[in-house]
C-alpha positions as CSV (number, residue, x, y, z in Angstrom):
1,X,0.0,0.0,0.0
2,X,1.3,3.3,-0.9
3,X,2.5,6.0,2.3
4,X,-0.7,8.7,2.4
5,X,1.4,11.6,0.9
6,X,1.6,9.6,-2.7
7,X,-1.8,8.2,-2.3
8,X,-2.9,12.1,-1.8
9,X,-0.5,13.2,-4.8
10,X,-1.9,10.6,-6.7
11,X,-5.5,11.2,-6.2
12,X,-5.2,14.7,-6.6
13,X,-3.8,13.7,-10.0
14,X,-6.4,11.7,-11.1
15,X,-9.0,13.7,-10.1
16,X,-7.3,16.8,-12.6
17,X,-6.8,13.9,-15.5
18,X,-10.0,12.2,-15.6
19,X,-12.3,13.8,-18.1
20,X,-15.1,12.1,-15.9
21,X,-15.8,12.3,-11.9
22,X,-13.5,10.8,-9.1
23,X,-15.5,10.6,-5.6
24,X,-14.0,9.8,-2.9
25,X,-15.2,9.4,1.4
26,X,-17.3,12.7,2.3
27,X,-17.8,14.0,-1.4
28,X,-21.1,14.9,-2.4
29,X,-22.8,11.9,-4.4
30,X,-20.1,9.4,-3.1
31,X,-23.2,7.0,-1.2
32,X,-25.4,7.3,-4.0
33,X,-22.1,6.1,-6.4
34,X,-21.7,3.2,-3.9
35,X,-25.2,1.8,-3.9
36,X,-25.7,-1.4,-5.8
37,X,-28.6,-3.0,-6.7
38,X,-28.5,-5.3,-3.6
39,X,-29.4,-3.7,-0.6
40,X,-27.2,-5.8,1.6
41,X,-24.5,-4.7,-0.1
42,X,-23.0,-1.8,1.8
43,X,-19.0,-1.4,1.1
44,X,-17.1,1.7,0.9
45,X,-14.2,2.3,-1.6
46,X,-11.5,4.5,-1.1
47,X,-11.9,5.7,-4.3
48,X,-14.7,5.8,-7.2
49,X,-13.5,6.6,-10.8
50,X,-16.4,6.9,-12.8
51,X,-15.2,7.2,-16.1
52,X,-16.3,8.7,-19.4
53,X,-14.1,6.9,-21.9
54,X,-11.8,4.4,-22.5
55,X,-8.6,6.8,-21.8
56,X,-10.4,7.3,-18.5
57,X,-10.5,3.5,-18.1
58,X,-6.6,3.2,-18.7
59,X,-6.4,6.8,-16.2
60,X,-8.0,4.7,-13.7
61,X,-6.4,1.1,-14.0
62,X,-2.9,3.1,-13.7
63,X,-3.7,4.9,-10.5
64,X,-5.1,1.4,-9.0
65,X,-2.0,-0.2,-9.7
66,X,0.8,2.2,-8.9
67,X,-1.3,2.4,-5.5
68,X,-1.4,-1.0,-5.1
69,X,-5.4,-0.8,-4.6
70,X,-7.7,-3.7,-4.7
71,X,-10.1,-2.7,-8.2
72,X,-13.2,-3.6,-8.4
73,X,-15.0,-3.0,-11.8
74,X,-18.9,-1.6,-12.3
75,X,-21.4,-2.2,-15.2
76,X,-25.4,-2.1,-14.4
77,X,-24.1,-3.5,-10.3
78,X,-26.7,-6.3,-10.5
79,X,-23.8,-9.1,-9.0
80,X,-26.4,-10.6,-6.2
81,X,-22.5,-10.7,-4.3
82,X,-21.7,-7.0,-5.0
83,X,-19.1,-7.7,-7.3
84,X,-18.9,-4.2,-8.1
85,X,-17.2,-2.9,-5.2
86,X,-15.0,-2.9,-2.8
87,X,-13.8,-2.0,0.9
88,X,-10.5,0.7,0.8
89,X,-10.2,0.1,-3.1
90,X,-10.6,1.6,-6.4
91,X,-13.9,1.2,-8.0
92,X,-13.7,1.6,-12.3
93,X,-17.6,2.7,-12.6
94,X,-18.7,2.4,-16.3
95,X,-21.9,3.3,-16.5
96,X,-21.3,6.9,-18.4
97,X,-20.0,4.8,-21.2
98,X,-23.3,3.5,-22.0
99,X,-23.4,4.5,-26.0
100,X,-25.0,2.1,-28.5
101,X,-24.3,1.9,-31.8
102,X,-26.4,0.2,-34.1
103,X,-25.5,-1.5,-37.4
104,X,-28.2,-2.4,-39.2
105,X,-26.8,-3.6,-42.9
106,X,-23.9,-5.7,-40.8
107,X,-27.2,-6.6,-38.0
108,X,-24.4,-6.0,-35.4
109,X,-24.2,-3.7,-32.5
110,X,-21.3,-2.3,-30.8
111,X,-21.9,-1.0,-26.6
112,X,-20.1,0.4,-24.4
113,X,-19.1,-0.9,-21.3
114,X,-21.2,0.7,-18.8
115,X,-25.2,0.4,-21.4
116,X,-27.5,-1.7,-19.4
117,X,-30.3,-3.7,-21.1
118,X,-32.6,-0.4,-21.4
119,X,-30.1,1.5,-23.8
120,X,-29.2,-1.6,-26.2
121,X,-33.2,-2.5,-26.4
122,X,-34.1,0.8,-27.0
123,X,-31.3,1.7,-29.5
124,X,-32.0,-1.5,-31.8
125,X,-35.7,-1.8,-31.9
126,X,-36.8,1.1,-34.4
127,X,-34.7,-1.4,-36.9
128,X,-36.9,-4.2,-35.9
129,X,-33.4,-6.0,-35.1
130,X,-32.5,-7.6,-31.0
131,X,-29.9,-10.2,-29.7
132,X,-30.7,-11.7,-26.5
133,X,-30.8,-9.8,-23.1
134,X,-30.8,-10.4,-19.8
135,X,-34.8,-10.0,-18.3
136,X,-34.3,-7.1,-16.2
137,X,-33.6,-3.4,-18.4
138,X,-31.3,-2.5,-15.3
139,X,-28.7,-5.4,-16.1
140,X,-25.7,-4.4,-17.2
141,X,-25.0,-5.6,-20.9
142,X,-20.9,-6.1,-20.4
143,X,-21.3,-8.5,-17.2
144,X,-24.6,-10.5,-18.7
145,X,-22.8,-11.0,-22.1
146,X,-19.2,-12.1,-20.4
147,X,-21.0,-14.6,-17.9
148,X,-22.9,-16.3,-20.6
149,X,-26.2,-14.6,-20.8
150,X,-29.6,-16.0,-21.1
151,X,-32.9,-14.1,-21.2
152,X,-36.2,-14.2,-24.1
153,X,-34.8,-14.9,-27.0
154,X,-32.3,-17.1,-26.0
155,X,-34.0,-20.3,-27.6
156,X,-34.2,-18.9,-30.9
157,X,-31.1,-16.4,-31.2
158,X,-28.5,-18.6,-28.7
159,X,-27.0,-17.5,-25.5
160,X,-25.6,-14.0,-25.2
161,X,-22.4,-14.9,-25.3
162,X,-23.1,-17.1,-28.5
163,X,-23.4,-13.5,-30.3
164,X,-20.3,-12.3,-29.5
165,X,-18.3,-11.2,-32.0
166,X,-15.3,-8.6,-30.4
167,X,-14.3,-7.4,-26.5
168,X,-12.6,-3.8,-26.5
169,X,-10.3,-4.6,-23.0
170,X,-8.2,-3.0,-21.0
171,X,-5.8,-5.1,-19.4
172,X,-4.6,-5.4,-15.6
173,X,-1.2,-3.6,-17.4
174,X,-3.6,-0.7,-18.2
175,X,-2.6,-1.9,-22.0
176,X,-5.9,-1.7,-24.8
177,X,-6.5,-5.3,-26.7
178,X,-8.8,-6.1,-29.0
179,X,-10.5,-9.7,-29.1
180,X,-12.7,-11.5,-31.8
181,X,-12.3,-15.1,-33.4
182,X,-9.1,-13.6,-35.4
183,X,-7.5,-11.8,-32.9
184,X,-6.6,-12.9,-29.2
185,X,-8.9,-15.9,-30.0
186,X,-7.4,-17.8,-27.0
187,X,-8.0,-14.9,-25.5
188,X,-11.8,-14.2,-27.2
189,X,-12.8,-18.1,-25.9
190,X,-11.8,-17.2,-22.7
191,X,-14.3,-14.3,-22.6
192,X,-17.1,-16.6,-23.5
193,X,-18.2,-16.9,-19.7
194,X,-15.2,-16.0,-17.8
195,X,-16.5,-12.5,-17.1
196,X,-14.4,-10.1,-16.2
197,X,-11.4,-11.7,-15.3
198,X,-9.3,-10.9,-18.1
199,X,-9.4,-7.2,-18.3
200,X,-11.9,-4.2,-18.6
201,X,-14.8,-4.6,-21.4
202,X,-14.7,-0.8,-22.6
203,X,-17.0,-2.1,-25.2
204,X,-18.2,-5.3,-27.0
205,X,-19.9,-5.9,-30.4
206,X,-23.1,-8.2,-30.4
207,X,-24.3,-10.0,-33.3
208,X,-28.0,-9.1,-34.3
209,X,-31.3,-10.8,-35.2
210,X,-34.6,-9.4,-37.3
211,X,-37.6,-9.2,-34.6
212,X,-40.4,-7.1,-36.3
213,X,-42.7,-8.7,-33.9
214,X,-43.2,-9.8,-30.3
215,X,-46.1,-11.2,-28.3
216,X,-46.5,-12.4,-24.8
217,X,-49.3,-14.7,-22.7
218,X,-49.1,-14.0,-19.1
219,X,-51.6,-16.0,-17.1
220,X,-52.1,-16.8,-13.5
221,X,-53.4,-18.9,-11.6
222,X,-54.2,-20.2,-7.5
223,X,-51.5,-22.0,-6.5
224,X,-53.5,-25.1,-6.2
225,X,-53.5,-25.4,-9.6
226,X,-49.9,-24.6,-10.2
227,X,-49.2,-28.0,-10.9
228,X,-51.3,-28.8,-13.8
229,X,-50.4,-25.5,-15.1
230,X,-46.3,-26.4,-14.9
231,X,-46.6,-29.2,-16.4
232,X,-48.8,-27.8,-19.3
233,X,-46.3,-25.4,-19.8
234,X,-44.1,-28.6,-19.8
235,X,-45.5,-30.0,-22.3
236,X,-46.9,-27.2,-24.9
237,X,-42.7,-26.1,-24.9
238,X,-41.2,-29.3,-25.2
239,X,-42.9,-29.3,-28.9
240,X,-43.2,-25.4,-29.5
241,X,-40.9,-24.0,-32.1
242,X,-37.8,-22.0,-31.3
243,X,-39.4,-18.8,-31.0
244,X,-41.3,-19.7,-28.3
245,X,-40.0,-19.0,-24.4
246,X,-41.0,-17.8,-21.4
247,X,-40.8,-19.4,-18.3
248,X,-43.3,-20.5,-14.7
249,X,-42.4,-18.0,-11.9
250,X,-44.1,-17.8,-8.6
251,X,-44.7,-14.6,-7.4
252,X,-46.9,-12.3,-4.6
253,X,-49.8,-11.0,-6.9
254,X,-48.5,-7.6,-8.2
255,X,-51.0,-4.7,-7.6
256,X,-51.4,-4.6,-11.3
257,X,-54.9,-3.7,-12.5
258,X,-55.0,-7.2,-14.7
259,X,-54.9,-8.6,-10.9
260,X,-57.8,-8.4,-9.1
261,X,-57.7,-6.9,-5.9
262,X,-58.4,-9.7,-3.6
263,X,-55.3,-11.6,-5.1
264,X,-52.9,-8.3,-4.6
265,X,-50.4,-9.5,-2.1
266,X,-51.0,-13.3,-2.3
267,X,-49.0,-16.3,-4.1
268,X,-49.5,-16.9,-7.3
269,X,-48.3,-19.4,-9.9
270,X,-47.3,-17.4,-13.7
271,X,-46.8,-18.8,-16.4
272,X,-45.3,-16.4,-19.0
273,X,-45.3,-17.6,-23.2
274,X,-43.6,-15.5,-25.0
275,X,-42.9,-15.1,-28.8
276,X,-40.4,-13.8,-31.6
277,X,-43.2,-13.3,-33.6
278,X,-47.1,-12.3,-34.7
279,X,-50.0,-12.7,-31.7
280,X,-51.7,-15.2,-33.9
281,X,-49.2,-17.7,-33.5
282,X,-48.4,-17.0,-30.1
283,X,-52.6,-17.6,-29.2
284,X,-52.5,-20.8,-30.6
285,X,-49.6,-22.1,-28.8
286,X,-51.2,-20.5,-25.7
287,X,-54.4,-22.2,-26.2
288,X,-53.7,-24.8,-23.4
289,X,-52.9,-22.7,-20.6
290,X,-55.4,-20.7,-21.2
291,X,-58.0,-23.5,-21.1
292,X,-57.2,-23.8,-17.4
293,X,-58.8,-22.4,-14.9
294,X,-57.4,-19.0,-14.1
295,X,-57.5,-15.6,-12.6
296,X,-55.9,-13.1,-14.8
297,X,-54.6,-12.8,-18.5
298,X,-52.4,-10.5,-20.4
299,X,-52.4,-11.8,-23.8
300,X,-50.8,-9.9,-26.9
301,X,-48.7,-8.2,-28.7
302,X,-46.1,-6.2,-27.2
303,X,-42.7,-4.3,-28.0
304,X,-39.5,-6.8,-26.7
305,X,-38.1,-3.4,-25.2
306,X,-41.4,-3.4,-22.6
307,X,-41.6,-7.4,-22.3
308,X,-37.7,-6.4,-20.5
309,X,-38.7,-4.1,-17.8
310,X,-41.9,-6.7,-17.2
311,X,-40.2,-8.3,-14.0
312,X,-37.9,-5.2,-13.2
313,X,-37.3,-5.0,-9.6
314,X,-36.7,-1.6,-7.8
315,X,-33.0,-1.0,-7.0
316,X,-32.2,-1.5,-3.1
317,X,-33.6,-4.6,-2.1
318,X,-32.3,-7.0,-0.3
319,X,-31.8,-10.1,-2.2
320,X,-30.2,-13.7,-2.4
321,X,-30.2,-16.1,-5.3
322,X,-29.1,-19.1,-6.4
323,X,-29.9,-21.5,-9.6
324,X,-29.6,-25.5,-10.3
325,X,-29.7,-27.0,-14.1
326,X,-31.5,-30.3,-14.8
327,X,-31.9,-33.1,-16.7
328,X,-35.3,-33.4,-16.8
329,X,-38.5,-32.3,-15.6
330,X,-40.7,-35.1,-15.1
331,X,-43.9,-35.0,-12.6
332,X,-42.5,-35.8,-9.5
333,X,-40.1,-33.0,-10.2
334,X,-42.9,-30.8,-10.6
335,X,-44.5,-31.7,-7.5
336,X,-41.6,-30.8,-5.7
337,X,-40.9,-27.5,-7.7
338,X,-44.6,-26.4,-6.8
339,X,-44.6,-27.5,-3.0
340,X,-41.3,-25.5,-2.6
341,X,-43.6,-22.4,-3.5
342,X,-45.6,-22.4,-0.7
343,X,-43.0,-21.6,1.7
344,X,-41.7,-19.0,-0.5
345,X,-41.6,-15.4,1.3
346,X,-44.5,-13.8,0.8
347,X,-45.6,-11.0,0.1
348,X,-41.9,-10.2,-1.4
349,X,-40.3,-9.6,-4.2
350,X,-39.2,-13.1,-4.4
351,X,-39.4,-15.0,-7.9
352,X,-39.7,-18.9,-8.1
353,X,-38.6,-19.6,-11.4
354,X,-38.5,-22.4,-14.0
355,X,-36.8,-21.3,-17.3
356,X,-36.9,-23.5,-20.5
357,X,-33.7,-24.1,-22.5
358,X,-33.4,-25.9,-26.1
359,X,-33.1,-24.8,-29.2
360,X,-30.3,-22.6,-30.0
361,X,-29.2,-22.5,-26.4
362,X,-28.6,-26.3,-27.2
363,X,-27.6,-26.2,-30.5
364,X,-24.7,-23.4,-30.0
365,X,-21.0,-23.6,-30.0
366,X,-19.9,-26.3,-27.6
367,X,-16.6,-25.6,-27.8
368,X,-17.6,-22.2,-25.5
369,X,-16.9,-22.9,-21.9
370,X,-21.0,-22.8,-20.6
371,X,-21.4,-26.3,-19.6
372,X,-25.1,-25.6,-18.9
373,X,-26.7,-25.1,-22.4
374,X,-27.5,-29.0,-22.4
375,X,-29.6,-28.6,-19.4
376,X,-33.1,-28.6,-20.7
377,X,-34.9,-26.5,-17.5
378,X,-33.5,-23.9,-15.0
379,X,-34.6,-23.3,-11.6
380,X,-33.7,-20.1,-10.3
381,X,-34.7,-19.1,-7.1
382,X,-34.7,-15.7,-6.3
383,X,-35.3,-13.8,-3.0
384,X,-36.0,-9.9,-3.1
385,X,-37.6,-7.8,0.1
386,X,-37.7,-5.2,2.3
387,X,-36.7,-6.3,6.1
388,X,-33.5,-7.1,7.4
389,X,-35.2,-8.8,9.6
390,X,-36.6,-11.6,6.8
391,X,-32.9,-12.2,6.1
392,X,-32.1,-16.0,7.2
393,X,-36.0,-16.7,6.3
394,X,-35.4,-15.7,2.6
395,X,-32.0,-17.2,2.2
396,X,-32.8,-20.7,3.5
397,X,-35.5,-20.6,1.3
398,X,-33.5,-20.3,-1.5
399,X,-31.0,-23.2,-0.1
400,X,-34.1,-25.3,0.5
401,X,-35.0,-24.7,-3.2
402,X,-31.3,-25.5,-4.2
403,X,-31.6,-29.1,-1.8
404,X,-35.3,-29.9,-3.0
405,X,-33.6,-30.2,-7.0
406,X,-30.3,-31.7,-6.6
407,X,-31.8,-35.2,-7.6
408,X,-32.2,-34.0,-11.1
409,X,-29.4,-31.7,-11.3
410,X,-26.6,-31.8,-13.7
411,X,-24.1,-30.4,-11.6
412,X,-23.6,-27.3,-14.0
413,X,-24.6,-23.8,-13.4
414,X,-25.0,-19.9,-14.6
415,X,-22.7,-18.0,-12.8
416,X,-24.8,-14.7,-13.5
417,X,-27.4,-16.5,-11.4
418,X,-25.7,-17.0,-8.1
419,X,-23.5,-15.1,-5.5
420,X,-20.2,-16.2,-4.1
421,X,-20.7,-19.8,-3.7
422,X,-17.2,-21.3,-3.2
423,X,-14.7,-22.4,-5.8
424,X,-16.0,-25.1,-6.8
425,X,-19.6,-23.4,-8.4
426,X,-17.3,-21.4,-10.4
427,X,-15.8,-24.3,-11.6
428,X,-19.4,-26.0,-12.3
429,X,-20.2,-23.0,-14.1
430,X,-17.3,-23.1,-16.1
431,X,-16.8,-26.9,-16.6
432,X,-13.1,-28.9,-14.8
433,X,-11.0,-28.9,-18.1
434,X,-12.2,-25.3,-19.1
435,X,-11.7,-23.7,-16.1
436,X,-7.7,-25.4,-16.2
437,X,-7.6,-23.4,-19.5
438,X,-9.1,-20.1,-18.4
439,X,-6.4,-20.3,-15.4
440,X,-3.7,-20.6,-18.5
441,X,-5.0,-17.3,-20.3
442,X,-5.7,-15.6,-16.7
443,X,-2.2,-16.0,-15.7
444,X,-1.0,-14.4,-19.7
445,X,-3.3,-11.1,-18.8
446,X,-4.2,-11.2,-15.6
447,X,-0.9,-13.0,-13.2
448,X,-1.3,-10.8,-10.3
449,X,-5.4,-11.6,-10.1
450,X,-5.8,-7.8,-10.2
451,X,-9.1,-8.3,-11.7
452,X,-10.8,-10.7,-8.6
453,X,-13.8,-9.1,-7.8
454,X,-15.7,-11.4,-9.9
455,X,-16.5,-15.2,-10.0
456,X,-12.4,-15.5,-9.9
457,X,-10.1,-17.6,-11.9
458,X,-7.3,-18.0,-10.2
459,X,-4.1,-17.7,-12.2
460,X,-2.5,-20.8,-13.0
């Protein structure tokens, strides 16, 4: 650690050379620059270098380094861990480099480091063109693209990652590389899941897909007949073309006025359809759920920018989540997955969730390190609310949900869905022999694991 008189030298330096902000303890907006979007994530960096451009980026990975600060590195600040800061270090905050640039004739897209969800949707859908996002507009595109990335489209356009076509990095060295499949490719495979332990993502370019049209069915029902309406979901996707998606997710009735009031507050099992295409189509695919017995509808269609901010949560809630992907889904599997629903937390924020996968998630690039995409189903639990108090009631309920699946797990997992859960999830995430690999290329740009604050690879 540096003596105080160069750290104050050197910090009075970076504040005159950074075209952006620098914030440090007791300046005004530091707090509001520290909150992340987990509210039981309260850490306080030393320093806060919210950056404008990629010079600023290099600016900033300098100062870190010839201080000998721990760095920490902020997109949209969604890591359910609070991967995006630090205590005493350096925090590079992106989220003023959030330009898009669209390229319709090439359908690709290049954004900057610090866009969430909201500003690439926004910026590609008057050309009727969209990759596949996360399901929150407040996600930060860099970290859901590096960890893999799953979200609507992802059975008809591949996993996010999947699209990836170049990384603009700056290295631990504060050097700029550029990766695609011709340049760095060691380097470009490495990024397809290992997040950001490689460098900076100043900017990445996403491969593009025509979607003129989007529909949705979102139906609900009691919870008693959650199971009939799982596994009809079950069934009407295992057949359903590739444009077809969606997902069950339990939730506390919204006060939404499609939900009557007496169900405001209450559990309540969704099942959402959606579709990359016309609302004809998507009706008669949804013709089975909505034969059963149910208590609200919102059938139609709607613009894939709104079907993103559908499930938004509010930033500043307290929240704990976890994921397991399985083999199969069979009916004694739904049985479980439903009973585990009625000791969810409620009412909450909390989501129990069944994803789909297939399609192009399966039929992508396996030589990509995301062992997952062979799992057919996800289950992603995910605890949100209010009380401090709720704490170890929400977060067992999420371990129960974990223990409750493990007989039809595949041992593989999402890192963008879970927090810090040891060494060996990262490794399930990343798969035994790729993760050996990742350690090779970690130890080429990253040796002294400057970049940690992530799901870490350690350098071989």
């Amino acid at each position: 650690m540096a003596s105080l008189s160069k750290a104050g030298a050197a910090l009075a330096a970076l504040r005159e050379d950074l075209t952006g902000e620098v914030l440090a303890p007791g300046d005004p907006g530091y707090d509001e620059a520290r909150a992340v979007y987990n509210g039981m994530i309260d850490r306080r960096p030393a320093v806060i270098a919210q950056c404008v451009d990629e010079d600023d980026v290099v600016r900033a990975v300098s100062f870190g380094r010839d201080l000998d600060l721990k760095i920490a590195v902020r997109g949209g600040g969604h890591s359910v861990a609070g991967m995006a800061l630090n205590d005493g270090g350096l925090v590079v905050d992106l989220r003023r480099m959030h330009e898009v640039t669209v390229h319709p004739a090439a359908e690709a897209v290049r954004v900057g480091g610090g866009a969430t969800m909201s500003h690439l949707d926004r910026a590609t859908q008057p050309y009727g063109l969209a990759t596949t996002g996360g399901r929150a507009s407040t996600t930060g595109v860099g970290g859901f693209v590096l960890g893999g990335g799953t979200g609507w489209l992802d059975r008809c356009c591949g996993l996010a990652v999947d699209n990836l076509l170049g990384v603009e990095l700056v290295t631990a060295d504060a050097d700029r590389i550029h990766a695609s499949a011709d340049e760095n490719p060691e380097l470009f495979w490495a990024l397809h899941g290992g997040g950001g332990n490689f460098g900076i993502a100043t900017a990445i370019t996403l491969k593009l897909y025509e979607l003129p049209e989007f529909s949705i069915a979102l139906v609900l029902y009691l919870p008693e007949h959650g199971p009939e309406a799982v596994r009809t979901y079950r069934d009407l996707i295992s057949v359903a073309p590739v444009e077809a998606a969606g997902g069950v997710i339990y939730l506390t009735g919204p006060p939404e006025e499609f939900v009557p009031p007496h169900l405001v507050g209450t559990l309540l099992c969704g099942v959402l359809l959606t579709y990359a295409g016309g609302e004809e189509d998507m009706r008669k695919l949804a013709e089975p759920l909505l034969a059963l017995p149910h208590e609200a509808e919102i059938v139609g269609a709607m613009p894939y920018a709104d079907v993103q901010c559908m499930i938004d949560d509010p930033p500043g809630l307290r929240n704990y989540w976890s994921a397991e992907y399985i083999s199969d889904a069979p009916d004694d599997f739904v049985g479980v997955f439903c009973e585990r629903a009625r000791s969810m937390p409620v009412p909450s924020n909390t989501q129990h969730v069944l994803f789909p996968q297939g399609g192009a998630i399966a039929d992508g690039p396996h030589e990509y390190p995301v062992p997952y995409r062979d799992a057919p189903w996800a289950v992603h639990p995910f605890a949100a609310w209010q009380d401090p108090a709720d704490d170890e009631r929400c977060t067992q309920w999420v371990r129960d949900v974990r223990a409750d699946v493990l007989p039809w797990s595949t041992g593989a997992v999402y890192l963008n869905f879970i927090g810090d859960e040891g060494a060996e999830r990262v490794v399930a995430g990343l798969g035994a022999e790729n993760a050996r690999r990742m350690a090779a290329v970690k130890r080429e740009y990253d040796p002294d694991n400057v970049f940690r604050f992530n799901h870490n690879i350690r350098p071989a």
